[in-house]
C-alpha positions as CSV (number, residue, x, y, z in Angstrom):
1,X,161.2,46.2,155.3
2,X,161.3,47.6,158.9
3,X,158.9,46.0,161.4
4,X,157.1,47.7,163.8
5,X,157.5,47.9,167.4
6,X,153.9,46.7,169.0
7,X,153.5,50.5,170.5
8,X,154.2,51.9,167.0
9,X,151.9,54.9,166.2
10,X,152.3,54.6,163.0
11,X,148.8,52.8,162.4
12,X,145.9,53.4,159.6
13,X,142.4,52.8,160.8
14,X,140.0,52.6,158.5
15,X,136.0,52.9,159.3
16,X,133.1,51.5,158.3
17,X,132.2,54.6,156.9
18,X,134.2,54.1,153.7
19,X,132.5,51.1,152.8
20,X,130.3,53.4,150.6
21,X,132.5,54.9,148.4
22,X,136.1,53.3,148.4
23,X,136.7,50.5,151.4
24,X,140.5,49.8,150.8
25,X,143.3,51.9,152.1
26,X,147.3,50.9,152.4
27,X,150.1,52.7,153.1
28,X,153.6,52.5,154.4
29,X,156.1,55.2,155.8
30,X,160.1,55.9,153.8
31,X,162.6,57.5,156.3
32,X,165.5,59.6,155.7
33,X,164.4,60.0,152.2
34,X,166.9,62.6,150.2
35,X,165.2,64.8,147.7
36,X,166.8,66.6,144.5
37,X,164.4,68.6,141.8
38,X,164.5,65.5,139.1
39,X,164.3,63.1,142.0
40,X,161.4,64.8,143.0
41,X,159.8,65.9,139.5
42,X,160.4,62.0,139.0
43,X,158.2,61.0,142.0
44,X,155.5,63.6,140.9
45,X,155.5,61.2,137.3
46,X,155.5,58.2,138.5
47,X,152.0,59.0,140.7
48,X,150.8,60.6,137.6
49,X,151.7,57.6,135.4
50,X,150.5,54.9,138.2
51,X,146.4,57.1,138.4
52,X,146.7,56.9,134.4
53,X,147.0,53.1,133.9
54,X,146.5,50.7,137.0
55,X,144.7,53.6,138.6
56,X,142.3,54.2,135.6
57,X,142.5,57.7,136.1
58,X,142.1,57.2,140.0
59,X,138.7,55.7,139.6
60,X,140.5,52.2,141.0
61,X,143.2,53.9,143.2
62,X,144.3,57.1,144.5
63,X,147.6,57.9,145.3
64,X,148.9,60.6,148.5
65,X,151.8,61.4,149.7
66,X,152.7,63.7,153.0
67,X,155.3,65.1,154.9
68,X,155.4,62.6,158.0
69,X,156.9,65.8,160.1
70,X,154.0,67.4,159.8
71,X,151.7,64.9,161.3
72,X,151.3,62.4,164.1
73,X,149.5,59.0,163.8
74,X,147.6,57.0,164.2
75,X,146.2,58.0,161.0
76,X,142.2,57.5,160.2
77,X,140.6,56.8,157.0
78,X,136.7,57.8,156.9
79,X,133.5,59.0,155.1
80,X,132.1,62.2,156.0
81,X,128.9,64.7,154.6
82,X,130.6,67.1,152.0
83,X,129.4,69.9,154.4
84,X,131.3,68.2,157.2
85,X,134.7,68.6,155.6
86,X,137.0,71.7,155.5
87,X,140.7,71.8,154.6
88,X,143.2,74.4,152.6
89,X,143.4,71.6,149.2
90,X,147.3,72.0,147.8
91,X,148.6,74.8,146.8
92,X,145.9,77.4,148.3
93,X,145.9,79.9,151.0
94,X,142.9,79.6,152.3
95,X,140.2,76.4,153.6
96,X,137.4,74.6,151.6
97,X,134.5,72.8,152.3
98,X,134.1,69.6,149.9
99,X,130.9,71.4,148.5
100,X,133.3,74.5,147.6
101,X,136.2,72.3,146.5
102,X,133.9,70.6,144.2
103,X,132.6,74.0,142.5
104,X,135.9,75.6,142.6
105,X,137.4,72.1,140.9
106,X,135.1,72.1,138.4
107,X,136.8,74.6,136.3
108,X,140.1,73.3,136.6
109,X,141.7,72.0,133.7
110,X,143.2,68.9,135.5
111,X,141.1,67.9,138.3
112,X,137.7,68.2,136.8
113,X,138.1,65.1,135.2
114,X,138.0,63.0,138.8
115,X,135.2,64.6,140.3
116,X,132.6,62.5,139.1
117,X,134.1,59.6,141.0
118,X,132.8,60.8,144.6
119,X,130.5,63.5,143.5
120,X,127.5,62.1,143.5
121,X,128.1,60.7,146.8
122,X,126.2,60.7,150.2
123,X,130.0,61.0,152.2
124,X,133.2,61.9,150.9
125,X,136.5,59.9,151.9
126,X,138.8,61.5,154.0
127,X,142.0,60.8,155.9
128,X,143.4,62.4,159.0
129,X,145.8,62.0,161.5
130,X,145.1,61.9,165.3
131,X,144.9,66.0,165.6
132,X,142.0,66.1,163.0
133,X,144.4,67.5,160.8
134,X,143.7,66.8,156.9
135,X,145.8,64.9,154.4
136,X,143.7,64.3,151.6
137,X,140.5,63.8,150.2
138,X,140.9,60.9,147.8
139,X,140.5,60.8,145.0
140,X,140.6,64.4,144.6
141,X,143.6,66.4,145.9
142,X,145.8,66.9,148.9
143,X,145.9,69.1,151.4
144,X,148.3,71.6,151.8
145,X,149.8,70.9,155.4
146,X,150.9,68.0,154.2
147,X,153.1,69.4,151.2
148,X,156.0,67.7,150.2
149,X,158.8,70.2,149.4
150,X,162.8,69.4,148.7
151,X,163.6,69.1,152.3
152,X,161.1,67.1,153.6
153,X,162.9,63.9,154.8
154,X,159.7,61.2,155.9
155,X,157.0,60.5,153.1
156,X,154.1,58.9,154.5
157,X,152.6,57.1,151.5
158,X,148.6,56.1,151.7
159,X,146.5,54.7,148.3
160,X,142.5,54.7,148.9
161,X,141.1,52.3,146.3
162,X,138.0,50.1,145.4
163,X,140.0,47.1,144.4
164,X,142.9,46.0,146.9
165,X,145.1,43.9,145.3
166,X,145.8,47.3,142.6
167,X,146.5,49.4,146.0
168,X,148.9,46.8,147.1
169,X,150.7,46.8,143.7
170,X,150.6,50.9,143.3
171,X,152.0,50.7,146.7
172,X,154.8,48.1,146.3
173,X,155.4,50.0,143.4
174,X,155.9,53.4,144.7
175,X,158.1,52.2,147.7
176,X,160.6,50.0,145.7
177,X,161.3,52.8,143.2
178,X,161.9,55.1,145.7
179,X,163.5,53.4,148.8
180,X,166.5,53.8,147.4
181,X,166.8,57.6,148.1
182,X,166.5,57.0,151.4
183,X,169.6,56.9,154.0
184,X,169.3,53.5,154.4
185,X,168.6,51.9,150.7
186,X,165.8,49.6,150.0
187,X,164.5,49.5,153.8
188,X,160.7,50.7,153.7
189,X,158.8,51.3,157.1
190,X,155.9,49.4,157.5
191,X,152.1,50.7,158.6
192,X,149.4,48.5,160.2
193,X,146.5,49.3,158.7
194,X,142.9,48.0,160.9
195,X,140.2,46.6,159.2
196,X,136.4,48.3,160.0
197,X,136.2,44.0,161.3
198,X,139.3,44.7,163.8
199,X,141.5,42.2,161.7
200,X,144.8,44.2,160.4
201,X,147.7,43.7,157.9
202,X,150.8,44.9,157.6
203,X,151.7,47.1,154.6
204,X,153.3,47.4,152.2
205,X,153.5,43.0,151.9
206,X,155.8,43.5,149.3
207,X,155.8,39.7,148.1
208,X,158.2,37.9,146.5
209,X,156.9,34.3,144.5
210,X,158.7,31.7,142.9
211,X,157.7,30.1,139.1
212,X,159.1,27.1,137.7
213,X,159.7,27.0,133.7
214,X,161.2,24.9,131.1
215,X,164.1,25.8,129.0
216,X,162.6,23.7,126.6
217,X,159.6,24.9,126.5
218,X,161.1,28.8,126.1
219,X,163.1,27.8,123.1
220,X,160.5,26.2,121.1
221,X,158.2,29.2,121.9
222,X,160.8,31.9,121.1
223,X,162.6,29.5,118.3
224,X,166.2,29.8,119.8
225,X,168.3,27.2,121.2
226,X,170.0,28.4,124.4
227,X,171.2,25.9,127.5
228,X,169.6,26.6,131.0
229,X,172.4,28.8,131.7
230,X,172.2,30.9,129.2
231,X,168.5,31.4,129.9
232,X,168.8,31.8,133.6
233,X,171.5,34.9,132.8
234,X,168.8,36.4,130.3
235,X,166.5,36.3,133.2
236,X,168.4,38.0,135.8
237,X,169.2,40.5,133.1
238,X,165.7,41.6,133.1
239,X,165.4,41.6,137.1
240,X,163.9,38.1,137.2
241,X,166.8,35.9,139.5
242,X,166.9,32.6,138.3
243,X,168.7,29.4,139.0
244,X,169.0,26.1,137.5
245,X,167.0,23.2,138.7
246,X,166.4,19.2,138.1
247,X,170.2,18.7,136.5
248,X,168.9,21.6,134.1
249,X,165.7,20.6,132.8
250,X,164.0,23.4,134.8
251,X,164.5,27.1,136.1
252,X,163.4,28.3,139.2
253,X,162.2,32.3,138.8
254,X,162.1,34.0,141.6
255,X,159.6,36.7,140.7
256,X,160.0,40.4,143.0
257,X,157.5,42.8,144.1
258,X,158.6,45.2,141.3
259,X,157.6,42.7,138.6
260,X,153.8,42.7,139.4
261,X,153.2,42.3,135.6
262,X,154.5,38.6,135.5
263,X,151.4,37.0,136.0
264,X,152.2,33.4,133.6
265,X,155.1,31.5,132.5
266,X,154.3,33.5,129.3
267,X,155.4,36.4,130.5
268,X,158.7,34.8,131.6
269,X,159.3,33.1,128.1
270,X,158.4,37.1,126.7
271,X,161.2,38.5,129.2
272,X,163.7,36.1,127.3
273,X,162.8,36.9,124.4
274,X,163.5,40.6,124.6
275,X,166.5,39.9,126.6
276,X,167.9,37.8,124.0
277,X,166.4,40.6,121.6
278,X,163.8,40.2,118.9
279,X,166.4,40.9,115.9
280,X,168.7,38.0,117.2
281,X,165.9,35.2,116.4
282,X,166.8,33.5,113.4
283,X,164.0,33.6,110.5
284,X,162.4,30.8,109.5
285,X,160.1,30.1,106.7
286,X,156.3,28.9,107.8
287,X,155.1,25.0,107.2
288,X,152.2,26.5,106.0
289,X,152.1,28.8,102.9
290,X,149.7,31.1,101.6
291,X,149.2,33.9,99.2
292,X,148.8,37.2,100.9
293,X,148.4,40.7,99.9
294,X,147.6,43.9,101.7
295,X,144.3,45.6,101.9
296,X,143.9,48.1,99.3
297,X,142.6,50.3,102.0
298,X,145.3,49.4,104.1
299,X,147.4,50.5,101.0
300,X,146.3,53.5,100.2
301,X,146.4,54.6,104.0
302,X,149.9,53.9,103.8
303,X,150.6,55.7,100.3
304,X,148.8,58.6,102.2
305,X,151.1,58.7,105.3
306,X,153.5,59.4,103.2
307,X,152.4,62.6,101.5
308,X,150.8,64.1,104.5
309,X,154.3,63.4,106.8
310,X,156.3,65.1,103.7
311,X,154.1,68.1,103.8
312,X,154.9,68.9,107.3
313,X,152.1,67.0,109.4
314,X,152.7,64.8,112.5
315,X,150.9,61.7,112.3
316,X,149.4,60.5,116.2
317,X,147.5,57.8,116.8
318,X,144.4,58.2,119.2
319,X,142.0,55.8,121.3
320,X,139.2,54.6,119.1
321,X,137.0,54.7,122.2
322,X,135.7,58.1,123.3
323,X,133.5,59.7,125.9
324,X,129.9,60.6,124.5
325,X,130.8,64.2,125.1
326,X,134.0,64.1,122.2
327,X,131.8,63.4,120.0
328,X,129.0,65.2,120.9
329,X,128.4,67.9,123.7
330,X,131.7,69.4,123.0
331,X,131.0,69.2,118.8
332,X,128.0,71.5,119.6
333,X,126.0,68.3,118.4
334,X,123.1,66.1,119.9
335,X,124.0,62.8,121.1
336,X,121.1,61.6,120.1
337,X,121.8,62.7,116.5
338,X,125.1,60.7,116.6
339,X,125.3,57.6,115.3
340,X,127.4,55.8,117.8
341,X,128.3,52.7,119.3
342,X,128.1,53.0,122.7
343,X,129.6,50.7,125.5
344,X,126.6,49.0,127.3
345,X,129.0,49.0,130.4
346,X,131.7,51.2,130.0
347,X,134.7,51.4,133.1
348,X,135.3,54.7,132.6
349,X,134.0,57.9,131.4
350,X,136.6,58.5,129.2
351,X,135.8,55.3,126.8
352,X,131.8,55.3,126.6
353,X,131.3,55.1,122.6
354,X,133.0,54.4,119.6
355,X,134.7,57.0,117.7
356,X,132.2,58.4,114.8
357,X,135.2,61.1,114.3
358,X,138.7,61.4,114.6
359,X,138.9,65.4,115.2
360,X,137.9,65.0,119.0
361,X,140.7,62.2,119.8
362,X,143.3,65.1,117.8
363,X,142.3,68.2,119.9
364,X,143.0,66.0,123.1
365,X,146.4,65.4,121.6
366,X,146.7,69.4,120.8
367,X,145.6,69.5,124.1
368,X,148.4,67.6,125.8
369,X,150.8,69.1,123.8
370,X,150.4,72.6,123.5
371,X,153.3,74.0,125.6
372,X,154.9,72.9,122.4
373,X,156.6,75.3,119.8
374,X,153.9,76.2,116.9
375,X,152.5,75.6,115.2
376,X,151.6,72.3,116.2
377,X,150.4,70.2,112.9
378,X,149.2,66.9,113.4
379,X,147.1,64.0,111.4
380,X,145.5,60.3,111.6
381,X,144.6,58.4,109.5
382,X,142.0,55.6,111.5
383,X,139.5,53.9,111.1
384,X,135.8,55.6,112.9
385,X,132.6,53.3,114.0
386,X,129.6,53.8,112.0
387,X,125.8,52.1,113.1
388,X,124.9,50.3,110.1
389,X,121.7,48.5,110.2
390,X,122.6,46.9,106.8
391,X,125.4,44.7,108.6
392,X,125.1,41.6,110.7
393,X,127.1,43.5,113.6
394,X,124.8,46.4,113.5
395,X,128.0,48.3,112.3
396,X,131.2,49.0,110.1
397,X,134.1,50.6,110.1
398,X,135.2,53.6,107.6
399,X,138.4,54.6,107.4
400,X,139.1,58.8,107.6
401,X,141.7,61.3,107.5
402,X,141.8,64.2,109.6
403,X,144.3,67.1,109.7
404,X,144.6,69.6,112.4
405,X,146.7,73.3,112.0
406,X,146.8,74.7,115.3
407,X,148.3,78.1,115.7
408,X,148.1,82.1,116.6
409,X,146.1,82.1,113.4
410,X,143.6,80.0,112.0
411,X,146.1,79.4,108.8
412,X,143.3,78.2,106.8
413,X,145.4,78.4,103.9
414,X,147.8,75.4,105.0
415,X,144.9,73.4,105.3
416,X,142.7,73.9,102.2
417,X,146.8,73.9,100.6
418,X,146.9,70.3,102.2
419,X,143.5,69.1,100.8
420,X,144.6,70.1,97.7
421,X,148.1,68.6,97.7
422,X,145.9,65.4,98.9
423,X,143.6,65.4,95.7
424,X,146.8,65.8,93.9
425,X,148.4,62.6,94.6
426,X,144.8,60.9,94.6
427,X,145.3,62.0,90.5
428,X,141.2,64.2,91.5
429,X,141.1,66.7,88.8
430,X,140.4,70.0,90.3
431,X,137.2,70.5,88.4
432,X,136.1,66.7,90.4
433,X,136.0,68.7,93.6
434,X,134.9,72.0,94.9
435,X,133.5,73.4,98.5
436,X,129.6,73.8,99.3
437,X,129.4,76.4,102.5
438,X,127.2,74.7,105.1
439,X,126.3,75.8,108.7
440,X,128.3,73.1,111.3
441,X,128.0,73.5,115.1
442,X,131.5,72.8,115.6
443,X,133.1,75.2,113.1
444,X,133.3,79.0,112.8
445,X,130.3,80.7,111.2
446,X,130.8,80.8,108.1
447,X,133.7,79.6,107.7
448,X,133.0,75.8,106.8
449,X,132.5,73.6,103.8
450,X,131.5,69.9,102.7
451,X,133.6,68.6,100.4
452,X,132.2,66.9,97.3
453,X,134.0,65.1,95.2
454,X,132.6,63.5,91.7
455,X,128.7,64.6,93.7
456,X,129.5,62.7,96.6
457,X,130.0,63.9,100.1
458,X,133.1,62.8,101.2
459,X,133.8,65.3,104.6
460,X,134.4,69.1,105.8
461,X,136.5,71.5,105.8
462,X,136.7,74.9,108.0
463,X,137.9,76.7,111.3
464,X,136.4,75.6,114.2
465,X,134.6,77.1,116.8
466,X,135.9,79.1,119.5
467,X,133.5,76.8,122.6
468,X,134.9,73.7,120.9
469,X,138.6,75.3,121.0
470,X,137.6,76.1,124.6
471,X,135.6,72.6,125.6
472,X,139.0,70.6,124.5
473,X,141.6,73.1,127.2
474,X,142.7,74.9,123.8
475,X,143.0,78.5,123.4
476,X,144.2,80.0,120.1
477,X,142.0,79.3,116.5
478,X,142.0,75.8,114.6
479,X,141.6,74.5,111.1
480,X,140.7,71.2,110.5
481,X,139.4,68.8,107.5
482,X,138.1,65.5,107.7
483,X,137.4,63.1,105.1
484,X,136.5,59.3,104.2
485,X,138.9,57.8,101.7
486,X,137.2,54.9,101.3
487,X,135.6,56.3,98.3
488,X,139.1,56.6,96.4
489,X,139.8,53.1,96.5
């Protein structure tokens, strides 16, 4: 890392404004940075990746990035009214104020999703340089001044967040992956960022820490027998330097800023493990013996797998947490006719109740996928979360099976073929089943069914709607069925 000279310009103030909405900034300048289309599509991925997980969807932290040529610092983080801000976002021709932005973002297919995070806001965050000129408006979007293309040579890296320590490791992050594009590898610019208090750090810290483990400790909890040596080279394999210590009873781990995930001495004995590789541990036989047998539900989920994989189907496997609009709003349904589990204090929008359906979780997955080559066909088999006053948890699990054909047509046919193929290998005589037309929110007029098998209502069957193709980012017709198999055990 570069220091700074005590005239540098190259300074982040942050003001008391942001205390209101999301009071931690960092940031940190790479020079003579060389650009090629993957290097750059890879730094577009990583950002994504980094707001996904440790950046729960940006609600923690929000990553920007900027041409430095374009801009002159000191750089100043603050809150301002939505009315007060105006800037031409990424990729437009023309300016916005935040009040626009957020109307005009509301539609969009990718954005919408983070606009709850400032929008009920009295001020909006904002970050400038010393002209007034705009780089972002965290967590939302860039500006386009700032627009990093193939030739820009200086990124200026900032990440707004309401929990520091997850800025300082997105930073770290960000900076050792891609320091060594630059002319000079691995050597990272620092900026002094100033506290609303005066007080100011120097970012990005990029800390190195030391941990001190016992090989014998890391062979009885792996079950190997290696020496210190060997251990210490399995280490360094997976970018953890270590060296013996204590005439070998110990190892000295010297943990980098790119390992941010080694919290324990656990995660070091877990590191040796896959370096010596899972396969490699000999099997041994328990001290303590038991007779074991699998769930027949877990059984016949299996059995089913099979089938529906063989008839074409991909199997994914979604979140069984949900937002209350999957299974509701965009179902055409009530929420208050759902019977849910919900989060009493959920961290994101995204995971407010538990799953009362596996179709919403599938469309999302159609969803992510559908520049894919169609017809997509995909399945789960999970289980859903029922309220069930008759259980001391106040609920239960029931374990479904949903198939989704999504294509230029609804192909109804390959679904109501797949039920049938399903029924087949359950050994259901046809005359056991048959389809009673039923009006559904969520499915085509007309066009939907419950399935009864032996009198009992075991799920649906149809094409959906077109506003629930459209409330899940889909646009071409969808068949689906859904059914418990619990009742087939």
């Amino acid at each position: 890392m570069i220091e700074l000279p005590a005239n540098s310009i190259n300074q982040m103030i942050i003001h008391p404004s942001t205390a209101a909405v999301r009071p931690f900034a960092v940031a940190a300048i790479l020079r003579d940075i060389t650009f090629t289309q993957e290097r750059y599509q890879s730094f577009i991925d990583l950002q994504d990746k980094l707001h996904q997980n440790i950046g729960r969807q940006r609600s923690i932290v929000a990553i920007g990035t900027h041409d430095l040529d374009t801009i002159q610092g000191p750089f100043h983080y603050e809150a301002l009214p939505p009315k007060d801000i105006c800037f031409k976002p990424l990729n437009h021709k023309k300016e916005y104020t935040a009040i626009e932005l957020m109307e005009l973002f509301s539609t969009d297919s990718h954005l919408k999703h983070y606009l709850h995070i400032i929008q009920d806001k009295p001020v909006y965050p904002i970050i400038k340089d010393c002209n007034n000129v705009v780089l972002s408006m965290p967590p939302i979007i860039n500006g386009d001044h700032t627009k990093i293309t193939l030739k820009t040579k200086n990124v200026f890296v900032e990440c707004t967040a309401t929990d520091l320590n997850k800025a300082k490791i997105v930073l770290d992050t960000i900076v050792c992956m891609f320091s060594q594009y630059c002319a000079a590898p691995y050597r990272v610019e620092g900026v002094k960022v100033v506290s609303p208090d005066g007080s100011y750090l120097m970012h990005p810290e990029l800390p190195y820490r030391k941990e001190i483990v016992s090989p014998k400790e890391i062979n009885k909890s792996i079950g190997i027998s290696e020496d210190a040596s060997s251990i210490a080279s399995l280490l360094t394999r997976m970018c953890l330097p270590s060296v013996i210590i204590d005439n070998g009873q110990s190892l000295e781990v010297e943990i980098p800023p790119t390992r941010h995930d080694v919290l324990h001495a656990c995660d070091i004995i877990e590191d040796v493990a896959i370096a010596f590789g899972y396969n490699n541990v000999n099997r041994t036989i328990s001290d303590t013996n038991c007779v074991a047998e699998q769930f027949p539900v877990n059984k016949l989920t299996d059995l089913l797998r099979e089938v529906i994989a063989a008839a074409g189907f991909t199997e994914c496997l979604t979140f069984a947490l949900c937002s209350r609009e999957d299974v509701a709003d965009k179902l055409g349904k009530n929420i208050k006719d759902i019977p849910a589990v919900h989060i009493a204090n959920p961290k994101t929008l995204e995971f407010q109740v538990a799953r009362t359906t596996l179709l919403p979780g599938i469309l999302k997955t159609v969803a992510c996928n559908k520049k894919m080559p169609l017809p997509l066909k995909l399945f789960e088999i999970s289980d859903v979360i029922l309220l069930d006053k008759t259980k001391d948890v106040g609920a239960r699990n029931q374990r479904h099976m949903c198939a989704v054909y999504y294509n230029k047509v609804a192909g109804f046919e390959v679904i109501h073929g797949l039920f049938d193929r399903t029924m087949q290998v359950l050994e259901v005589p046809n005359n056991d089943y048959k389809f009673i037309p039923v009006d559904d929110a969520a499915f085509f007029p007309g066009q939907c069914a419950d399935i009864m098998v032996r009198g009992q209502n075991i799920g649906k069957l149809g094409v959906l709607h077109p506003d629930v193709i459209t409330k899940f980012d889909l646009n071409m017709p969808c068949s689906v069925f859904e059914i418990d198999i619990e009742p087939f055990l």
